[in-house]
C-alpha positions as CSV (number, residue, x, y, z in Angstrom):
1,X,27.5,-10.7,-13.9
2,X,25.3,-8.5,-15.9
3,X,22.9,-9.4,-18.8
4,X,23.9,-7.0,-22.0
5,X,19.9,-7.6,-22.6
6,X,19.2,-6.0,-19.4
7,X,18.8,-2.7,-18.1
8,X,21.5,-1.5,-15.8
9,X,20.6,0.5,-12.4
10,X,23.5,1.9,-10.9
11,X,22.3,1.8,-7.2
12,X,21.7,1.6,-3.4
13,X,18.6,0.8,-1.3
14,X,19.5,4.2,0.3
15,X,19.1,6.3,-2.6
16,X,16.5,8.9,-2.4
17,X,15.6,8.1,-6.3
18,X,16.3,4.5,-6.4
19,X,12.7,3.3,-5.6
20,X,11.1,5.3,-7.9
21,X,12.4,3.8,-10.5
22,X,13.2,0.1,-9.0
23,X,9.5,0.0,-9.3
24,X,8.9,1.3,-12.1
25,X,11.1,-1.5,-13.7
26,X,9.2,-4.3,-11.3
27,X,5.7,-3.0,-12.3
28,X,6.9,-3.5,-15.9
29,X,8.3,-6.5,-15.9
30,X,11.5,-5.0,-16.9
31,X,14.7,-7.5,-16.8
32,X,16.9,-5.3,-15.1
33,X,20.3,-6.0,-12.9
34,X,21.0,-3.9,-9.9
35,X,24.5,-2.7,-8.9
36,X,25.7,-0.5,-6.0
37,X,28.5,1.4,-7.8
38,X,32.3,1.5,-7.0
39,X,33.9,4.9,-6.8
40,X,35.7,3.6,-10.4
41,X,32.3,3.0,-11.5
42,X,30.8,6.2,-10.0
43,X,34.2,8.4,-11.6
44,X,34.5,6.3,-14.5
45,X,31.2,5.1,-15.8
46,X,28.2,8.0,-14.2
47,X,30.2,11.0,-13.9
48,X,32.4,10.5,-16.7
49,X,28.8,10.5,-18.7
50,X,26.4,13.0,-17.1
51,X,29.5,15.1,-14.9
52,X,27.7,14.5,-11.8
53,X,28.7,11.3,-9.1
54,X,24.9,11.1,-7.8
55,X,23.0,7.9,-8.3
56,X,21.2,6.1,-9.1
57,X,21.2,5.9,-12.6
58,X,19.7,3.9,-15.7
59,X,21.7,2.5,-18.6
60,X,19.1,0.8,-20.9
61,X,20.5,-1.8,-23.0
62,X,21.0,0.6,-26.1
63,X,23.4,2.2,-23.6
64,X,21.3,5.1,-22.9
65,X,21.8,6.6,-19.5
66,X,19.1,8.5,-17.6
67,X,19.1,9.8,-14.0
68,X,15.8,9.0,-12.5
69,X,14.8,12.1,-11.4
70,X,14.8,13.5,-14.8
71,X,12.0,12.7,-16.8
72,X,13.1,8.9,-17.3
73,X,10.1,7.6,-16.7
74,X,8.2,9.7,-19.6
75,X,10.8,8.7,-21.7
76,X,10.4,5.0,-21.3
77,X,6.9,5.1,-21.7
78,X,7.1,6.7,-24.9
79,X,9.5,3.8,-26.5
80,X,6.6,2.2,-28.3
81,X,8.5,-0.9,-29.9
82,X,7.8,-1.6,-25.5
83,X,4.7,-2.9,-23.6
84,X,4.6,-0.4,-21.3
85,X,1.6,-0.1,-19.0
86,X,1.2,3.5,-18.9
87,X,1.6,5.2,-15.3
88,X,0.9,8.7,-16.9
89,X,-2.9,9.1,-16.9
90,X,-3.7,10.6,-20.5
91,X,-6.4,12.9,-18.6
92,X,-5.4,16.1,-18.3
93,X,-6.4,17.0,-14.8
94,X,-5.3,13.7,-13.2
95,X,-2.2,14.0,-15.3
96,X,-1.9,17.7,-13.9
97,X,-1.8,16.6,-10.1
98,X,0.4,13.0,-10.7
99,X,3.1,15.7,-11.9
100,X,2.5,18.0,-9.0
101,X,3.1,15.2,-6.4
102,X,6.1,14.2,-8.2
103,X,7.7,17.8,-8.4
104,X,6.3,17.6,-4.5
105,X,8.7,14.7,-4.3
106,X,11.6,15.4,-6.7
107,X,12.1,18.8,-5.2
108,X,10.7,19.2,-1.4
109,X,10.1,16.3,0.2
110,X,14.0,14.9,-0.3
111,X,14.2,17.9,2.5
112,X,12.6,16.6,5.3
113,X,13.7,13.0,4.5
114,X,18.0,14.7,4.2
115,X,16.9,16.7,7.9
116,X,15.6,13.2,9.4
117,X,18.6,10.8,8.1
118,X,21.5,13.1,9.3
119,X,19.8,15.8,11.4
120,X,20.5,13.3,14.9
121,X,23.2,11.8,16.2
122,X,21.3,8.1,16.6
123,X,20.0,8.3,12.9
124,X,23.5,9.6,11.3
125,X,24.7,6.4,13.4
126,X,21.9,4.0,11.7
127,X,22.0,5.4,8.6
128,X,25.9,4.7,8.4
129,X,25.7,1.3,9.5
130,X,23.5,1.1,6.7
131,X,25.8,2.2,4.3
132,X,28.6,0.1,6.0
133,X,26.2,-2.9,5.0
134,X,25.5,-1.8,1.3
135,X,29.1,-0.9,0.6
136,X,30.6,-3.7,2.1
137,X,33.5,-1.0,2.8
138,X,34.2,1.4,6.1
139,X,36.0,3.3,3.6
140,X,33.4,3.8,1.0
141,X,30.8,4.1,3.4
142,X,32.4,6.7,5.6
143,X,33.2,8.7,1.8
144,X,29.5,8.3,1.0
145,X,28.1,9.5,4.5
146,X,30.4,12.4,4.5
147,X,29.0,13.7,1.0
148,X,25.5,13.1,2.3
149,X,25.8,15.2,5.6
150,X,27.0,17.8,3.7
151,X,23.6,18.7,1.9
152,X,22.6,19.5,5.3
153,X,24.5,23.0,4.9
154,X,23.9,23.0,1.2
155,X,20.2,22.9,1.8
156,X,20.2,24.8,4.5
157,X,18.9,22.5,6.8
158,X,19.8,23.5,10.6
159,X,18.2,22.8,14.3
160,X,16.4,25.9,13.5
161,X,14.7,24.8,10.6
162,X,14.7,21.2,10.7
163,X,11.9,20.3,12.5
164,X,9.2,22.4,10.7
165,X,10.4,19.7,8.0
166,X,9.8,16.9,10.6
167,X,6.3,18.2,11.1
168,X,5.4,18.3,7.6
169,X,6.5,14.7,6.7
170,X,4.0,13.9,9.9
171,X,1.3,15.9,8.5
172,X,2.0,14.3,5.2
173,X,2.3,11.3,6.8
174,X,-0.8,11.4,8.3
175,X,-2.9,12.5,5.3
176,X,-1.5,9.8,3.5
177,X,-2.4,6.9,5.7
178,X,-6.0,8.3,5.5
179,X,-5.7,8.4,1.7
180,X,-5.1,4.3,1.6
181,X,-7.3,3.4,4.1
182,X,-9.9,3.6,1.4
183,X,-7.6,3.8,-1.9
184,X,-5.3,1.1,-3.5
185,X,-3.2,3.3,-5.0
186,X,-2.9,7.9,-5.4
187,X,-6.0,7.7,-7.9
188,X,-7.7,4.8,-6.7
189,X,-7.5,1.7,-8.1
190,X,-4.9,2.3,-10.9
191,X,-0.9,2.9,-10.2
192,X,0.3,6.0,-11.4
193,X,4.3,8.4,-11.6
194,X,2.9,9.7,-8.2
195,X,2.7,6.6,-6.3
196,X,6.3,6.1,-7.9
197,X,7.5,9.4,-6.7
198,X,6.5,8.7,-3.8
199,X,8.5,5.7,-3.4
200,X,11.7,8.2,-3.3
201,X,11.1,9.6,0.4
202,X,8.3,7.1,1.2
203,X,10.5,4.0,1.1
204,X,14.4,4.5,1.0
205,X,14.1,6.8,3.8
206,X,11.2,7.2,6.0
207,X,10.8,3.3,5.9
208,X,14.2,2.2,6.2
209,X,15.6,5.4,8.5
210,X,15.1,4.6,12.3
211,X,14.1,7.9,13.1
212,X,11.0,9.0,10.4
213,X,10.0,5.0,10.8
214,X,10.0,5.1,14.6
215,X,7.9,8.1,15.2
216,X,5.9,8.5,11.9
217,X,5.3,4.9,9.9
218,X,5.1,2.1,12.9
219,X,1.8,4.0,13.7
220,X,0.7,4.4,10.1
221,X,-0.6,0.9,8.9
222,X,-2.1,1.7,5.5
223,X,0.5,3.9,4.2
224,X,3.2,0.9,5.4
225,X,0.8,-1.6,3.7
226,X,0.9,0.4,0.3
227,X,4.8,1.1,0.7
228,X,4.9,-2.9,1.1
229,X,2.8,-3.2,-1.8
230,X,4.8,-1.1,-4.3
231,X,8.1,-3.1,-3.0
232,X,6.6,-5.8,-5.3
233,X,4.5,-4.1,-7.6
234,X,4.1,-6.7,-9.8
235,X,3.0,-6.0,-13.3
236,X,-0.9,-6.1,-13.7
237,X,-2.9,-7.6,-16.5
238,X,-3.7,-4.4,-19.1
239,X,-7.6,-5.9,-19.3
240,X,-7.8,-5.9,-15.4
241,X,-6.8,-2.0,-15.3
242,X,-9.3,0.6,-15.3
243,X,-8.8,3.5,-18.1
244,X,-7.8,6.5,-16.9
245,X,-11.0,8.4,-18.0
246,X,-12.9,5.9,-16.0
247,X,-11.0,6.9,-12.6
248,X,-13.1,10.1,-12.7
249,X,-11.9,13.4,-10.4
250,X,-8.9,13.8,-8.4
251,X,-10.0,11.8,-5.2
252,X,-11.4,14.2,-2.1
253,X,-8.8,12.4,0.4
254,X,-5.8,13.8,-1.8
255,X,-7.1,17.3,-1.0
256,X,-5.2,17.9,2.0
257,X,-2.2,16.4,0.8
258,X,-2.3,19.4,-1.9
259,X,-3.2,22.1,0.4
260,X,-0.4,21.3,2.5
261,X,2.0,21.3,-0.9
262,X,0.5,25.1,-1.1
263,X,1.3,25.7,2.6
264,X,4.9,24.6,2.4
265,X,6.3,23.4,-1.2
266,X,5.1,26.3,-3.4
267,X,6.8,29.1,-1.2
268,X,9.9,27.0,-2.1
269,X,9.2,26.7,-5.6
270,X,8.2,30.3,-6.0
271,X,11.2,31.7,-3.9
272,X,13.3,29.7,-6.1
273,X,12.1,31.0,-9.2
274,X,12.4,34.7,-8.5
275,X,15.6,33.7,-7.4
276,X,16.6,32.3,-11.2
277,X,14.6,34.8,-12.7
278,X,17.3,37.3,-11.0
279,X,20.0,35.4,-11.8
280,X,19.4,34.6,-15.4
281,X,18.8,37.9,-16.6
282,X,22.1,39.1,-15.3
283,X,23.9,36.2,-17.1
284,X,25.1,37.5,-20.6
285,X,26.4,34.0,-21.5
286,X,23.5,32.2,-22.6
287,X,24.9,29.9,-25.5
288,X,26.7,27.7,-22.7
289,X,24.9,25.2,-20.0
290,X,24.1,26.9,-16.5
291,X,25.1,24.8,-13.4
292,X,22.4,22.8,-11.7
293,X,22.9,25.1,-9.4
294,X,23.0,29.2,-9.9
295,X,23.5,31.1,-6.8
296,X,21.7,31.2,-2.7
297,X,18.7,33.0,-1.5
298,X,17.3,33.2,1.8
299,X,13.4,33.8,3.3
300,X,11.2,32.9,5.8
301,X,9.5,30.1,6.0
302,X,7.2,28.7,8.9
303,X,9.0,31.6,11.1
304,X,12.3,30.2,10.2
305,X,14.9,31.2,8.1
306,X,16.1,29.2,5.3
307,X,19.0,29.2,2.7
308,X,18.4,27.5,-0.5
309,X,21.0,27.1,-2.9
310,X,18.4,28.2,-6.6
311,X,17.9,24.9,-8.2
312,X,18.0,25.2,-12.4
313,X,16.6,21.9,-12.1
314,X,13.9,22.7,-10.0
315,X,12.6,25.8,-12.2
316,X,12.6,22.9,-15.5
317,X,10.6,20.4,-13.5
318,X,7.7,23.7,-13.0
319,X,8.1,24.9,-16.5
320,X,6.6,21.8,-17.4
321,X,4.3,21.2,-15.1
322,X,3.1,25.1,-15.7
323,X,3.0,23.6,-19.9
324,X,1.0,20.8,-18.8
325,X,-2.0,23.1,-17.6
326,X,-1.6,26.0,-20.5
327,X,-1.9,23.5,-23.2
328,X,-4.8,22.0,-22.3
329,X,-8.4,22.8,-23.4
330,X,-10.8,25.1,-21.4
331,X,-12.8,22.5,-19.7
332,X,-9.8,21.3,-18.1
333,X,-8.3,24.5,-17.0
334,X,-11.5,25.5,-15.9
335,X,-11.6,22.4,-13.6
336,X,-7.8,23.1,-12.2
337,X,-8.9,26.5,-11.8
338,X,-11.9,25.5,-9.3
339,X,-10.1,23.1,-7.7
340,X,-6.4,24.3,-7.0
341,X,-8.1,27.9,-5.9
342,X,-10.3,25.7,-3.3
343,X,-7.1,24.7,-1.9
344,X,-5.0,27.8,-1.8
345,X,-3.0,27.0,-4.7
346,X,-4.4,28.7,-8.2
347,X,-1.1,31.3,-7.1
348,X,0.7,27.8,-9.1
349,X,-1.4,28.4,-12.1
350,X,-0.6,32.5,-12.2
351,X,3.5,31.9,-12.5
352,X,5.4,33.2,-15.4
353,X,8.4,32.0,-16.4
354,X,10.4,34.4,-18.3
355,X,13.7,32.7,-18.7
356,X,13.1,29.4,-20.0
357,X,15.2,26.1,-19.3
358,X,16.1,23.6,-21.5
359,X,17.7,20.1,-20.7
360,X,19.9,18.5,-23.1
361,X,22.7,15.7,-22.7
362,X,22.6,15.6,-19.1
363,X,22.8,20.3,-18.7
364,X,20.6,23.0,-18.4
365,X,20.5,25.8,-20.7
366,X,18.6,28.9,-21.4
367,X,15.7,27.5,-23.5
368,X,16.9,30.4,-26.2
369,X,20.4,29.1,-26.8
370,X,19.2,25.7,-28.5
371,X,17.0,27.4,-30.5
């Protein structure tokens, strides 16, 4: 039974989201109870509430209901009746590239980690077993599998295409096990939102999934030694943690991890945003929320063609990463500047975007029409 005192997440092991914020709670000592949902729950409870059946999601014990993905996180952290132990470094550049890994995570990586769960025939079989097991119901599980293969097609994701994604998560892979065989954590010795984001692909799928575990993380021991670590983060004494300005410059082993987000992530975001920009200054309607999802485009990526449905979601989560860096001071842009042109990706810091989003009540709307 749950605890009224509690926070609520509405969730599976499986869920691409559910680490992320699983531990987040753990790190902050969080009371929380843990549910996998029933399709009443999912129809009556989540969708009834935000209009969407994706988990997981957070009901705090005010009844407030966030989906992970979207800026929960921040918003915990600035409820200051709470102890929180910040994981948002209050340094502007650090700050800068934790929210560039997690838009990374929150709107890439989720591809490579969909391709390698349900791209094969052996891994669809595992990972619907594993469902079988959560669910504790053929039926539910077979319902829940089905709406996951589908994102295949809604992604785009195809024997043509899918294994350039396989090769990034190993080239990701490997960077990151190079990263933690001298770092604790993403910044060093503090945790931070990007080892959290991180949890999303890191730990529901490529350590659970046989397929990414097999041929990427059983020959990967320090990045399977930090995703055993953050299983139990466990909340560290605030006088034991370094401050954020003592952590010093984004750390030289997290440089390739950022040059391959320029090789392969920002043609994604950037094709994506040309594709709203089209979209939204065709659509007359503006007082009234836009779907999360506006219309298709296709391009080349890697030789390959892909079809992307044009993610409203993903265009809010780079609005604010773009704010981040244009209200900072000069110093700070200056050092962005230097260091995202070293690695191919001051094109980031050059974007535009002329039709605004804003997110309100669980919908996206043209920043204009709230005024």
């Amino acid at each position: 039974m749950e605890n009224a005192s509690n926070h609520l997440l509405y969730a599976t092991r499986a869920d691409y989201y559910s680490a992320k914020i699983r531990a987040y709670l753990d790190y902050q000592s969080l009371p929380f109870d843990e549910v996998v949902p029933s399709q009443k729950e999912i129809d009556q409870i989540i969708k009834a509430r935000t209009g969407m059946e994706e988990c997981p999601v957070l009901i705090t014990p005010e009844n407030i209901l966030f989906q992970p993905n979207i800026d929960t996180i921040d918003s915990l952290e600035g409820t200051e009746s709470l102890n929180y132990l910040s994981v948002i470094p209050d340094v502007t550049p650090l700050k800068f590239i934790v929210k560039l890994i997690e838009l990374y995570c929150d709107t890439f990586l989720f591809l490579p980690a969909l391709y390698m769960r349900w791209g094969y025939d052996e891994a669809t079989v595992n990972a619907y077993l594993r469902l079988r097991k959560i669910y504790q119901s053929p039926t539910q599980a077979q319902l829940q599998a089905n709406k996951e293969r589908q994102k295949l097609s809604l992604f785009g994701l195809n024997n043509h295409n899918g294994p350039f994604f396989e090769y990034h998560a190993e080239q990701m892979v490997l960077i990151l096990d190079k990263h933690f065989e001298t770092h604790k954590f993403i910044l060093g010795d503090r945790l931070s939102l990007a080892d959290l984001a991180l949890m999303g692909p890191l730990f529901s799928h490529f350590y659970q999934d046989i397929r990414p575990r097999e041929l990427l993380l059983d020959k990967s021991v320090h990045l399977k030694a930090w995703i055993e670590r953050m299983v139990i983060a466990e909340r560290a004494v605030e006088a034991d943690l370094p401050d954020w300005e003592s952590l010093g410059h984004i750390p030289e082993t997290l440089y390739p991890l950022i040059q391959l987000i320029a090789d392969d992530a920002f043609p994604f975001w950037s094709e994506n945003l040309d594709a709203w920009e089209a979209w939204a200054s065709n659509d007359r309607v503006k007082s009234e929320s836009v779907p999360r999802f506006v219309s298709t485009h296709r391009f080349i990526w890697n030789a390959v063609s892909v079809e992307q449905p044009t993610s409203v979601e993903q265009v809010w989560h780079l609005q604010k990463l773009l704010s981040l860096y244009s209200d900072s001071d000069v110093a700070d842009q200056e050092y962005l500047d230097n260091l995202l042109d070293s690695l191919d990706l001051s094109e980031l810091l050059q974007i535009t975007v002329s039709h605004p989003v804003s997110y309100k009540e669980y919908a996206f709307y043209h920043r204009d029409a709230l005024g």
